[in-house]
C-alpha positions as CSV (number, residue, x, y, z in Angstrom):
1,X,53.9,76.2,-43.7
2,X,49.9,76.0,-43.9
3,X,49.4,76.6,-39.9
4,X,46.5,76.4,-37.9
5,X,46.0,77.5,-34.1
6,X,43.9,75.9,-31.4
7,X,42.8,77.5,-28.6
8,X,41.1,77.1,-25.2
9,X,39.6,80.0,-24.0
10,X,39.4,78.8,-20.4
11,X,38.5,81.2,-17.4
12,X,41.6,81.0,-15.8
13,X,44.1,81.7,-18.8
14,X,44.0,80.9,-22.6
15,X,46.2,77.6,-23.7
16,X,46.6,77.6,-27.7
17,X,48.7,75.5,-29.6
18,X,50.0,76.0,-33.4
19,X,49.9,72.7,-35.9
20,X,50.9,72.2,-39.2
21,X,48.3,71.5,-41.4
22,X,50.2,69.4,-43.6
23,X,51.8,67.2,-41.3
24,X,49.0,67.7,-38.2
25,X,52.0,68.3,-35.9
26,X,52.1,70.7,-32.6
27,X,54.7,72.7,-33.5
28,X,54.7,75.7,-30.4
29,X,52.6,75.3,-27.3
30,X,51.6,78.8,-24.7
31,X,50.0,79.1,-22.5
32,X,48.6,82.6,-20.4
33,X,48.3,82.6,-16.2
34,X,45.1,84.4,-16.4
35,X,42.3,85.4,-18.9
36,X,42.7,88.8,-19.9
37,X,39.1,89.8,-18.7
38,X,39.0,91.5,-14.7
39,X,38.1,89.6,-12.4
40,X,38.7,86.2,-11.1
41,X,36.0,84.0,-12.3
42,X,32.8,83.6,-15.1
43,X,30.8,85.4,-13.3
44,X,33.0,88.8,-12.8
45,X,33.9,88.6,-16.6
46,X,29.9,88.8,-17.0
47,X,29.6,91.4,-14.5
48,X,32.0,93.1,-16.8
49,X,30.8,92.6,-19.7
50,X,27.4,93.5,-18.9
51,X,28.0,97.0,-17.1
52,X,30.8,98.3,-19.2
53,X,30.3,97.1,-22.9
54,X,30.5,94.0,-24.4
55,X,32.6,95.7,-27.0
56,X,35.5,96.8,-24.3
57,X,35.4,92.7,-23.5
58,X,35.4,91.6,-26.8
59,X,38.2,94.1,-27.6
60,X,40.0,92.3,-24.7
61,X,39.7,89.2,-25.7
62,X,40.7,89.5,-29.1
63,X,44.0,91.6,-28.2
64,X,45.1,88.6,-26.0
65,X,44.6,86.0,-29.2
66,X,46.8,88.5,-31.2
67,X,49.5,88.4,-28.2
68,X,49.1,84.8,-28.4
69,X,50.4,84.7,-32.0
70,X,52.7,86.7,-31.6
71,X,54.2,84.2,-28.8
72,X,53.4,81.3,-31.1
73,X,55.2,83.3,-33.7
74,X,52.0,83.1,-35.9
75,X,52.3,85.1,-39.3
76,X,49.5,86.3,-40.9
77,X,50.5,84.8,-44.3
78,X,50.7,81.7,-43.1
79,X,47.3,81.2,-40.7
80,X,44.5,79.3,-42.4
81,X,42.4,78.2,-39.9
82,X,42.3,79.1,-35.9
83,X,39.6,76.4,-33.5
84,X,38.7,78.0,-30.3
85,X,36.5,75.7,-27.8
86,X,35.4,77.0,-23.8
87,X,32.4,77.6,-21.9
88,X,29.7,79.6,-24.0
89,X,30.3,83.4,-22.0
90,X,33.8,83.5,-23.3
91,X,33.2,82.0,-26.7
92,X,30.7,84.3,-27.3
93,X,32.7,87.3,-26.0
94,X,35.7,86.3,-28.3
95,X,32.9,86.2,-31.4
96,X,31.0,89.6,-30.4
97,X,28.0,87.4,-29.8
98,X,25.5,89.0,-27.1
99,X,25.6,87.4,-23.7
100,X,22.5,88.8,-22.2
101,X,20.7,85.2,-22.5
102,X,23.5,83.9,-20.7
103,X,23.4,86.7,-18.1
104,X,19.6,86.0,-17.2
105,X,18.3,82.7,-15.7
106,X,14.6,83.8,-15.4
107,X,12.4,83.6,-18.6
108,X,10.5,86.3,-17.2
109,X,13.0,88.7,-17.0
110,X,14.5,87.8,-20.6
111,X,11.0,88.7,-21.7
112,X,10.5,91.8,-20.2
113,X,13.5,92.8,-22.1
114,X,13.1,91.1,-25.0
115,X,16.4,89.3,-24.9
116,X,16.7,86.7,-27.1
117,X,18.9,83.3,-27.0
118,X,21.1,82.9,-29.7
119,X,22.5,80.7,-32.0
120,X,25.2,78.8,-30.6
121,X,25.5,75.6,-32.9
122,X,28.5,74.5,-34.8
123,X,30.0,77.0,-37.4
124,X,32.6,77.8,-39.7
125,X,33.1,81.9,-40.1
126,X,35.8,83.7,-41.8
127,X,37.7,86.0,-39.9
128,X,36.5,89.0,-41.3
129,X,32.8,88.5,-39.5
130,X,34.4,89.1,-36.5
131,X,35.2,92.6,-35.3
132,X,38.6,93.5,-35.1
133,X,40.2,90.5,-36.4
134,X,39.6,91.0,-39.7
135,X,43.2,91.8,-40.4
136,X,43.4,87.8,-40.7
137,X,42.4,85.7,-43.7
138,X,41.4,82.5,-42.0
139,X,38.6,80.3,-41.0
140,X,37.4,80.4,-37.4
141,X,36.2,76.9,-36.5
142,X,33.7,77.1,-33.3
143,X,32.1,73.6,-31.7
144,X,28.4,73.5,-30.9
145,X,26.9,73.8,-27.3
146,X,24.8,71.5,-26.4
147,X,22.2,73.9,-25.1
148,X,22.8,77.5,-25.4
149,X,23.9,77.8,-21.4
150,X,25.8,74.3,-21.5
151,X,28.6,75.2,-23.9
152,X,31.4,73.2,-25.8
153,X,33.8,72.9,-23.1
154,X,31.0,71.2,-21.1
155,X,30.5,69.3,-24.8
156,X,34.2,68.4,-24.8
157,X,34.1,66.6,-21.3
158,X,31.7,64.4,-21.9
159,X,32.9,62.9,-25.2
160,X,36.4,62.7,-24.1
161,X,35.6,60.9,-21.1
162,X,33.5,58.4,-23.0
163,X,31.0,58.4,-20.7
164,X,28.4,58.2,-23.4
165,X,29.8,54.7,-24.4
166,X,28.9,53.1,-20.7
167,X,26.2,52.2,-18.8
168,X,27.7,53.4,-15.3
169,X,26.5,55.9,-13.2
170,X,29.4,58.6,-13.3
171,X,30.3,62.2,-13.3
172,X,32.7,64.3,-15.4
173,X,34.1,67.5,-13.5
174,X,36.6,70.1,-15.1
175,X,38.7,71.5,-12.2
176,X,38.7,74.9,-13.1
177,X,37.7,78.5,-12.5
178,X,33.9,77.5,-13.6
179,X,33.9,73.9,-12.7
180,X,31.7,72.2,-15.5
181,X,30.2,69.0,-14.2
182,X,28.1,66.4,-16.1
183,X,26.3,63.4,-14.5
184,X,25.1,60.7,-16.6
185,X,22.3,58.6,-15.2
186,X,20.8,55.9,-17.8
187,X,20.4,57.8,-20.6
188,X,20.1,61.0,-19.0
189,X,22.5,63.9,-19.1
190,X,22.5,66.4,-15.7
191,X,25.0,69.6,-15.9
192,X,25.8,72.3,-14.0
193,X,29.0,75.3,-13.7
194,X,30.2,75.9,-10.2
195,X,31.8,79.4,-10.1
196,X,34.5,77.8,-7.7
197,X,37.0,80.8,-8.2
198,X,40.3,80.1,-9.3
199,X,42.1,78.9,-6.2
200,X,41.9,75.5,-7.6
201,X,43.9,76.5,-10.2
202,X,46.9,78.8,-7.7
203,X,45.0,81.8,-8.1
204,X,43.5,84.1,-4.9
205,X,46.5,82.0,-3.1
206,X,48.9,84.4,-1.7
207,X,51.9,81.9,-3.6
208,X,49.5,80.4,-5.7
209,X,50.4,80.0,-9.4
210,X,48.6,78.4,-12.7
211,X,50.2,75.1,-13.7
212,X,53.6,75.9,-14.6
213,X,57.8,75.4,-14.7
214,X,58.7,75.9,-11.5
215,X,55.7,75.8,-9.2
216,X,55.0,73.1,-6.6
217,X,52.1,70.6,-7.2
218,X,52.4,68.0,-4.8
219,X,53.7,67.3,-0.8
220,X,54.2,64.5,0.7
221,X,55.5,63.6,4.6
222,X,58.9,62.7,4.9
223,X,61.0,61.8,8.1
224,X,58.6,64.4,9.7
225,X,59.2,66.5,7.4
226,X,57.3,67.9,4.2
227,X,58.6,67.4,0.8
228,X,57.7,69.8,-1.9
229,X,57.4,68.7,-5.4
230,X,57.6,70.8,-8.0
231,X,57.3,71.3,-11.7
232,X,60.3,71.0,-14.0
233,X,60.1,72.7,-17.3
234,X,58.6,69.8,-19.0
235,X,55.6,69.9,-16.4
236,X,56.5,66.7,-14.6
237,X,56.9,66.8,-10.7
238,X,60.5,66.6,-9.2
239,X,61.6,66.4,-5.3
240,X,61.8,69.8,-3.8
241,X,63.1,70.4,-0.3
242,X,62.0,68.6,2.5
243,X,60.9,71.4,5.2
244,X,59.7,71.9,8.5
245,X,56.4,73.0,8.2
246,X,55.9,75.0,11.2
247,X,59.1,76.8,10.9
248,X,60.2,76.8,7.3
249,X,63.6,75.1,8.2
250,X,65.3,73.5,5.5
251,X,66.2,69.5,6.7
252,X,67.1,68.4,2.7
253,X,67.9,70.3,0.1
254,X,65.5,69.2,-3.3
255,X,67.0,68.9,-6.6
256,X,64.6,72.1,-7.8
257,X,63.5,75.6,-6.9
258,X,60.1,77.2,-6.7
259,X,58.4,80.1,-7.6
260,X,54.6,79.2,-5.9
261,X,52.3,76.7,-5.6
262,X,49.7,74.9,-7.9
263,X,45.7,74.7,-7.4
264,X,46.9,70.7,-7.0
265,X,49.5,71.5,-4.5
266,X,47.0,73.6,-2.5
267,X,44.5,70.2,-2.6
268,X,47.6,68.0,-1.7
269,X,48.9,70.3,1.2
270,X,45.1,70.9,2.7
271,X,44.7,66.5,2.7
272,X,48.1,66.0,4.4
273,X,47.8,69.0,7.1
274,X,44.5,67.6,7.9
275,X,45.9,64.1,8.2
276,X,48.8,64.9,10.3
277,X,46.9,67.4,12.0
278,X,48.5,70.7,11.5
279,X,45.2,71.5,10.3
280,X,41.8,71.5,12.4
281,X,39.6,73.6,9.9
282,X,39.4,76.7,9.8
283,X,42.9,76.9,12.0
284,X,46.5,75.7,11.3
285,X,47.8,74.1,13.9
286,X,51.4,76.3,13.7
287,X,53.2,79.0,16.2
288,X,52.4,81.6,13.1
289,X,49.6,80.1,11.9
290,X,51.1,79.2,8.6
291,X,52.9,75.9,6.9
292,X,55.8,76.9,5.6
293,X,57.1,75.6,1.8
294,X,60.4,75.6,0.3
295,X,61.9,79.3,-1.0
296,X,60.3,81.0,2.0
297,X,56.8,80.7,0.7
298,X,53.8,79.9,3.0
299,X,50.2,79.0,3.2
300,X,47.9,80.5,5.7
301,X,44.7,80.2,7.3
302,X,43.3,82.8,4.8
303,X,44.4,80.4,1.7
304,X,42.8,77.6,3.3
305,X,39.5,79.4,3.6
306,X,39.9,80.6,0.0
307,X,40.6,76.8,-1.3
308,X,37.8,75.7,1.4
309,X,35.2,78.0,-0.7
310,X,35.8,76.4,-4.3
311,X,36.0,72.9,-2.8
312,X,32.7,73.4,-1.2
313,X,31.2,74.9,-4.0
314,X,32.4,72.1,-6.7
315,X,30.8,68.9,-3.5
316,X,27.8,71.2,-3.1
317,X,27.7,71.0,-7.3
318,X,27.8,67.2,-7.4
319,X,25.4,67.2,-4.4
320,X,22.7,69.1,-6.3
321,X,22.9,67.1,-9.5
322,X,22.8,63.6,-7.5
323,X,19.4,65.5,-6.2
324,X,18.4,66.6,-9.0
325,X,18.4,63.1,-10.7
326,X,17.2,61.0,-7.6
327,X,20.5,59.5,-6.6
328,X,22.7,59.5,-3.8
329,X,26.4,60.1,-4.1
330,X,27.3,56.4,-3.4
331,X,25.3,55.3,-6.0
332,X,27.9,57.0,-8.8
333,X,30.2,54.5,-10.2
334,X,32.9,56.5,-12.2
335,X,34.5,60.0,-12.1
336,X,36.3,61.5,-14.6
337,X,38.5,64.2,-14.2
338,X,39.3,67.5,-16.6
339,X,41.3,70.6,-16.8
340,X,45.1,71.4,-15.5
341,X,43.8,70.9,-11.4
342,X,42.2,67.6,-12.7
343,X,45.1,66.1,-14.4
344,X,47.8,67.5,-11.8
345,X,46.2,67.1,-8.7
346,X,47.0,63.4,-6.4
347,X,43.6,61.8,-7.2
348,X,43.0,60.0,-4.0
349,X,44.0,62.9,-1.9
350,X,41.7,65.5,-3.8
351,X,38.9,62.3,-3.4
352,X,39.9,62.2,0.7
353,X,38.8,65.8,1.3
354,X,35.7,65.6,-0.8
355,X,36.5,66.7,-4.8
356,X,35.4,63.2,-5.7
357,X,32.4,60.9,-4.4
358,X,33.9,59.1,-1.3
359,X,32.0,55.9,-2.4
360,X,33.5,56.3,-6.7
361,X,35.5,53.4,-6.9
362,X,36.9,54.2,-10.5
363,X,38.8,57.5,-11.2
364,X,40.1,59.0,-14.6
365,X,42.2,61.7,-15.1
366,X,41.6,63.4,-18.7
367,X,44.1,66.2,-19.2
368,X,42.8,69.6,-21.2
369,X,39.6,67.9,-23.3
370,X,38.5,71.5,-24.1
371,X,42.4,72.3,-25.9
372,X,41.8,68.4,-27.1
373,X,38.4,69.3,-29.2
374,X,39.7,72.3,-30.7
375,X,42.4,70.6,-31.9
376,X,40.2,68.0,-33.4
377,X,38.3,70.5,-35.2
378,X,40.7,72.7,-36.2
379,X,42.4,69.5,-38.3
380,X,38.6,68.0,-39.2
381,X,35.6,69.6,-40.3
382,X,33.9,66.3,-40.2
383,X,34.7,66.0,-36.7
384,X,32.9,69.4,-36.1
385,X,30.0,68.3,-37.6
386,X,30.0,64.9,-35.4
387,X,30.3,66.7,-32.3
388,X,26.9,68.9,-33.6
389,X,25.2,65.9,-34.0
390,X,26.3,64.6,-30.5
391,X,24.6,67.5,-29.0
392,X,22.0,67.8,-30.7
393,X,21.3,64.0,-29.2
394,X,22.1,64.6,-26.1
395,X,18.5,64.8,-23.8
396,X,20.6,67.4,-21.3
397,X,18.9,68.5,-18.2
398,X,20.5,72.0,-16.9
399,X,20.4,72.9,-13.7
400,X,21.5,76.7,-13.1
401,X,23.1,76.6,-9.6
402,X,22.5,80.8,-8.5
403,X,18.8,79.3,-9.0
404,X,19.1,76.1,-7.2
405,X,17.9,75.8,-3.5
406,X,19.6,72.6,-2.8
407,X,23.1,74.2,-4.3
408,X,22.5,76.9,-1.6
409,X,21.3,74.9,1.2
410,X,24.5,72.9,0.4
411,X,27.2,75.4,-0.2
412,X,26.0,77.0,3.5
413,X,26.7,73.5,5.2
414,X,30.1,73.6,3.1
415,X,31.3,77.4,4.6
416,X,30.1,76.7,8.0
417,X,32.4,73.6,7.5
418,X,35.4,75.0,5.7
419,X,35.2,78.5,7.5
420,X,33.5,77.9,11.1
421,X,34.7,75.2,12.1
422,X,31.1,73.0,11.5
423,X,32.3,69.3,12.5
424,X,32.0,66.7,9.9
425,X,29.1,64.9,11.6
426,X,27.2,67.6,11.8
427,X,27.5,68.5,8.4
428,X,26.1,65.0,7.2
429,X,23.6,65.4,10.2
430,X,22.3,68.5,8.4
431,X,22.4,66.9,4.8
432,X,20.3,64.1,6.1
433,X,17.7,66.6,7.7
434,X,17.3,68.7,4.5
435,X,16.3,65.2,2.6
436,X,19.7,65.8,0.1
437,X,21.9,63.0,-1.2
438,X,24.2,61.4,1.8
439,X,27.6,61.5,1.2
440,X,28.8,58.0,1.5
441,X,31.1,56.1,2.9
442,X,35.3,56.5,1.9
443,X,36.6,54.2,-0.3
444,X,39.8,52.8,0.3
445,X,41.6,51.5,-2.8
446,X,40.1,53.4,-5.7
447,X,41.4,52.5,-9.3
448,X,42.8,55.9,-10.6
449,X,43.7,55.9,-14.5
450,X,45.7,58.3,-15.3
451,X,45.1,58.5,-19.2
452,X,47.9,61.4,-19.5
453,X,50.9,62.8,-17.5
454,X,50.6,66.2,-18.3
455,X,47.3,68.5,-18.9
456,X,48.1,68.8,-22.4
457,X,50.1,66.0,-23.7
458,X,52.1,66.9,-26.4
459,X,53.8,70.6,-26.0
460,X,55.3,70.5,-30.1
461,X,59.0,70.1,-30.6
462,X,59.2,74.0,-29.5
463,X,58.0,73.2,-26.5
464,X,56.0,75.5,-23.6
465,X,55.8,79.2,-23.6
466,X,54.1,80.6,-20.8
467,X,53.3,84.3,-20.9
468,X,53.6,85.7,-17.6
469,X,51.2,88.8,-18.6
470,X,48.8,88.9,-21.2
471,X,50.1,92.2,-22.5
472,X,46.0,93.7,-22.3
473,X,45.2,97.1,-21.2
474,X,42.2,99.6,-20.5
475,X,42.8,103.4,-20.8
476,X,41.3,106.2,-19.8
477,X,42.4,110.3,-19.4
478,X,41.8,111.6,-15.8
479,X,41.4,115.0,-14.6
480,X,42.0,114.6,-11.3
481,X,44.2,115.7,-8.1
482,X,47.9,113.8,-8.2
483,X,46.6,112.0,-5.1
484,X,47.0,108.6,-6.8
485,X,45.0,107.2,-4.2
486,X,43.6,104.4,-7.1
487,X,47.4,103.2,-7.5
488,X,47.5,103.0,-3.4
489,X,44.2,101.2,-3.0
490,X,44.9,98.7,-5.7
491,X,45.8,95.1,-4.4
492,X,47.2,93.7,-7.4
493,X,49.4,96.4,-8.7
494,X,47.3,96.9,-11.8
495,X,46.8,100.6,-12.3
496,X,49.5,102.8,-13.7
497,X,49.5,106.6,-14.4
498,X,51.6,108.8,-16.7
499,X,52.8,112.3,-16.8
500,X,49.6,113.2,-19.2
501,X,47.2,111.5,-16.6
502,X,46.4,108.3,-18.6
503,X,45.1,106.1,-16.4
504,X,46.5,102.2,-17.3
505,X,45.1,99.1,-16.1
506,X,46.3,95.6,-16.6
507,X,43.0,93.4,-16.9
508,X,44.7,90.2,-16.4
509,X,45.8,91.7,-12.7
510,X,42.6,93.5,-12.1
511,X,40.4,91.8,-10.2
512,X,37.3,93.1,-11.5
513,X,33.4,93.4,-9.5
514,X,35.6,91.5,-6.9
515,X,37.0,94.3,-5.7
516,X,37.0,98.1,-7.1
517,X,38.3,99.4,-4.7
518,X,39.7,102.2,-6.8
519,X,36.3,103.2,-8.0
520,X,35.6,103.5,-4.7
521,X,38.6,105.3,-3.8
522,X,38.1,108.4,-6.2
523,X,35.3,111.1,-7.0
524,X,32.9,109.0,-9.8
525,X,33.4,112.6,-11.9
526,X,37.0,111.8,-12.2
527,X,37.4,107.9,-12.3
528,X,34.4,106.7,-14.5
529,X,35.2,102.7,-15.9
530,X,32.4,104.0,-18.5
531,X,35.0,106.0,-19.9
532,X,37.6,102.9,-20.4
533,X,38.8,102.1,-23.9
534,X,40.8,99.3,-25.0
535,X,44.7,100.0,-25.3
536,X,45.8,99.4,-28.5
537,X,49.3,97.6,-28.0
538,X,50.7,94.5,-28.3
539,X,53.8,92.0,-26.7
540,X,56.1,93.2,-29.5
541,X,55.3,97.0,-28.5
């Protein structure tokens, strides 16, 4: 068989598929619960990046697409061509392309040290140009940005919406780790990345979980009591139990177990606790101060302030591009929604608590459009080059939130709300004194199309593979007391030590700048990240 692989490099996990080229069939879908890169978001991967070697990140990156084939059962022999498509750090990390241009906003500061942007247009490369991979003989197929900090996955959004094609006023979000977001106003283009964090996606949730078998994605009220849906194997919701949400008692058995909860069932849960009033932000209204969830799992005050932060930042995101272009939030006539969170999550709920203009009477949900371009161009070069000319068309206005002073003004407003307790009036009080875009008033009967069921559509008659871990590893010697005390301090579990003092970290666990806390935990002599190598091993080892 003449394969191909597509690939998403999102922020939150990789999802690839392999197609025959022949027939242009999905054979084998996998997907990964986290990127392989520490940390929890874009900008920790950067942090990363930049203080430890872009080479040790690259080196990451590339092992996790080599455990990926191996999961997709890839041979060598048989690979012609592999697409990969995602926001422009983690493209050009995969490539070995320099990120410095990407890491400073201020032309002054590139200037002083003579950083330069780079290329990032459409391009076909062989494998061999890219370190490390050139055990391969394939093409590597890469989609254009449309400017060098608005990258392909951002690119893939817009098309696949089909804003472009309409006059409206609307906004295209990708629910994820980085939160894209484009707003089209007349012929205009705004965009902007909101590093949210990944609780939108189950991550930094105590039970939270990627999209997945056997997590829960939805809740609903029942007979005073909360059902739980979860997802079955083939990614669609089925009834769960029906608990007591303040005591976790079981009052009907579901026809399904779970393992944790989705991004969308943390959205979901957050809109129906407010609703029914077992939650008065920032407190839950429970003897324990948790809501309890089927198989013993629970949500507390601390996940709701961690959800609170990336649904703030994502409102505070629309809010500065509605600023930025002159209009207020009821003026936007269509949203479109991207990404796993965006295609799972209950529409009107996530629109209730604010992931969605209140006024936006039309909703779409999208599914995976950055998995959806790479598959595209992985089965047509002339698509590739369409999608250059696309961007090179688009007039595109950037606006880099760290830098943006309504983005901050905004994103304080949304912590005093989610966190302190800030009532609702006064937060549109304070919108209105700051001269920033009002917030509107709630629609009630939006018109949600939802143009697929599942994030990505069609799994391939082998179906779903989800790898737990992403099998990627940094190693270093120590020479150092056996007081393990960087095992002890770690909060994910991720550091390992063997009887020859060879320090093992799994980067898809370690959480990165967000933490250290065993860098801080040991003499810098003794445990030095600058002396981390990548650990040559793969799933099969």
């Amino acid at each position: 068989m003449r394969c191909g692989v597509a690939i998403d490099l999102g922020t939150s996990g990789y999802r690839a598929q392999k197609i025959d080229l022949d027939t242009e069939e999905i054979r084998r879908t996998v997907i990964t619960l986290r990127n392989p890169l520490p940390g929890a978001n874009v900008m920790d991967h950067m942090d990363f990046a930049i203080h430890y070697g872009q080479d040790l990140a690259h080196g990451l990156s590339i092992n996790a697409v080599k455990n990926i084939f191996q999961a997709l059962d890839v041979k060598n022999e048989e690979l012609e061509r592999l697409s990969i498509c995602g926001n422009p750090i983690q493209l050009s990390i995969f490539q070995g392309i320099s990120i410095e241009d990407l890491a400073y906003a201020g032309e002054r500061k590139k200037k002083k040290y003579n950083i330069q942007e780079q290329d990032r247009s459409a391009r076909i490369v062989h494998s061999s140009e890219i370190p490390e991979f050139d055990e391969y003989d394939c093409e590597i197929v890469v989609p254009p940005a449309i400017k060098h900090e608005v990258g392909a996955d951002a690119l893939a959004l817009i098309i696949k919406s089909g804003m472009l094609d309409s006059d409206e006023i609307s906004i295209a979000t990708d629910y994820g780790t980085n939160a894209e977001m484009a707003l089209k106003v007349k012929d205009i283009i705004y965009t902007g990345s909101a590093a949210a964090g990944p609780a939108l996606e189950g991550q930094q949730i105590r039970h939270g979980n990627l999209a997945s078998p056997y997590v829960i994605s939805d809740f609903e009220f029942e007979n005073g009591g909360l059902r739980n849906y979860v997802l079955s194997e083939e990614m669609k919701p089925v009834p769960g139990d029906v608990i007591n949400p303040a005591t976790g008692e079981i009052l009907e058995e579901g026809q399904i177990k779970a393992k944790g909860i989705t991004g969308t069932g943390v959205i979901a849960l957050i809109e129906k606790g407010i609703e029914r009033g077992l939650i008065e932000l920032p407190k839950i209204n429970t003897p324990d101060g948790l809501i309890h969830l089927q198989n013993r799992m629970t949500f507390s005050e601390k996940d709701l302030k961690e959800a609170g932060k990336a649904i703030g930042a994502i409102r505070a995101g629309h809010i500065t591009l509605c600023s930025t272009a002159g209009i207020e939030m009821a003026d936007i006539d269509a949203a479109y929604m991207a990404g796993a969170a965006g295609t799972y999550m209950d529409a009107a709920k996530a629109q209730k608590i604010g992931l969605i203009p209140y006024a936006t009477g039309k909703i779409s949900q999208l599914g995976n459009t950055s998995l959806a371009v790479a598959r595209e161009i992985l089965l047509s070069e002339k698509r590739l080059w369409e999608l250059q000319d696309i961007a090179s068309q688009i007039i595109g206005t950037h606006i880099m939130f760290a830098t943006s002073p309504e983005f901050r003004d905004v994103y304080v407003l949304e912590l005093a709300y989610w966190e302190e307790g800030m009532p609702f009036k006064m937060f549109k009080k304070y919108l209105k004194k700051k001269e920033l875009p009002g917030l509107g008033d709630p629609i009630q009967n939006p018109i949600i199309d939802k143009r697929v069921e599942r994030d990505i559509p069609v799994l391939g008659e082998e179906g779903l593979h989800v790898l737990e871990r992403v099998g990627t590893y940094m190693t270093m010697v120590v020479d150092c007391p056996e007081c393990k005390k960087c095992i002890k301090v770690c909060p994910t579990g991720a550091i390992s030590i063997d009887d020859e003092n060879r320090v093992m970290i799994s980067t898809d666990l370690c959480e990165g700048a967000h933490c250290q806390k065993c860098i801080r935990a040991c003499p810098p002599e003794k445990f030095n990240w600058e002396n981390l190598e990548v650990f040559k091993q793969n799933l099969q080892e």
